[in-house]
N, C-alpha and C positions, 0 to 999 in steps of 0.2 A: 201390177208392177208398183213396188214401193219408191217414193221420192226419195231423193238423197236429203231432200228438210228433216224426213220420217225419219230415217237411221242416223243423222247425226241427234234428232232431239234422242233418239234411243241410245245410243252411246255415252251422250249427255251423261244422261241416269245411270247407265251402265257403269261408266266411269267415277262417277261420283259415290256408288255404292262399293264398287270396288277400293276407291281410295288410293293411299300412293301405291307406286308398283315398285315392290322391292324382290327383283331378283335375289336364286341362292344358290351357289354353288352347287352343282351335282357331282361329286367326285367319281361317279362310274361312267358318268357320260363326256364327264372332262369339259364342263359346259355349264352357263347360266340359265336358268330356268327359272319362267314364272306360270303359276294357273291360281285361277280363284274358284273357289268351292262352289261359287251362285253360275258360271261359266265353263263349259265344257271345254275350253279355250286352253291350248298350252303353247307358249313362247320361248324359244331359247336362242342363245347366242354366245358370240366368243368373250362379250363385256357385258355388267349390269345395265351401259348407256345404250349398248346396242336391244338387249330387250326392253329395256324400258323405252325406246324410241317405238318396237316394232309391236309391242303385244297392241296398242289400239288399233295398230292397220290389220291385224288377226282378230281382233273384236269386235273389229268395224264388218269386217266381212262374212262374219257367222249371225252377227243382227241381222243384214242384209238378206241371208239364205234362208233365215228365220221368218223374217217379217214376208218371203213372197213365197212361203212354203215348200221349199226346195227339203224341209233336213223333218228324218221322220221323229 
C-alpha cells in the first residue's frame, strides 16, 4: 500500500512537470477541458477555475492506482 507522503511527493513532480493548467474551451462538448500528454489524465468542467481546481484531485488519484498497481 502506497503512503499519502509517496503520492503527494509524486504529484509534487507530476505537477511541476505538467506546469500551469490552462484549461480550453471544447465547443462540442460545451465545456472546459484539460489533459497533459505525459498523463492519461482528462479534466473538465463548466469554468477554467473549476478545472484548474479539480484536474490535481484526478491526478492525484491515478498516481495513487499507479503507484499500488491497480491500472494495467
Amino acid at each position: 500500500m502506497t503512503t499519502s507522503k509517496e503520492i503527494k511527493k509524486e504529484l509534487t513532480i507530476a505537477l511541476k512537470e505538467i506546469g500551469e493548467i490552462k484549461p480550453e474551451y471544447d465547443s462540442k462538448l460545451k465545456d472546459w477541458v484539460f489533459s497533459h500528454p505525459s498523463y492519461p489524465v482528462e479534466c473538465g468542467g463548466s469554468s477554467c477555475e473549476e478545472v484548474i481546481g479539480k484536474y490535481p484531485l484526478y491526478l492525484k488519484e491515478f498516481i495513487k492506482q499507479k503507484l499500488n498497481g491497480n491500472l494495467g
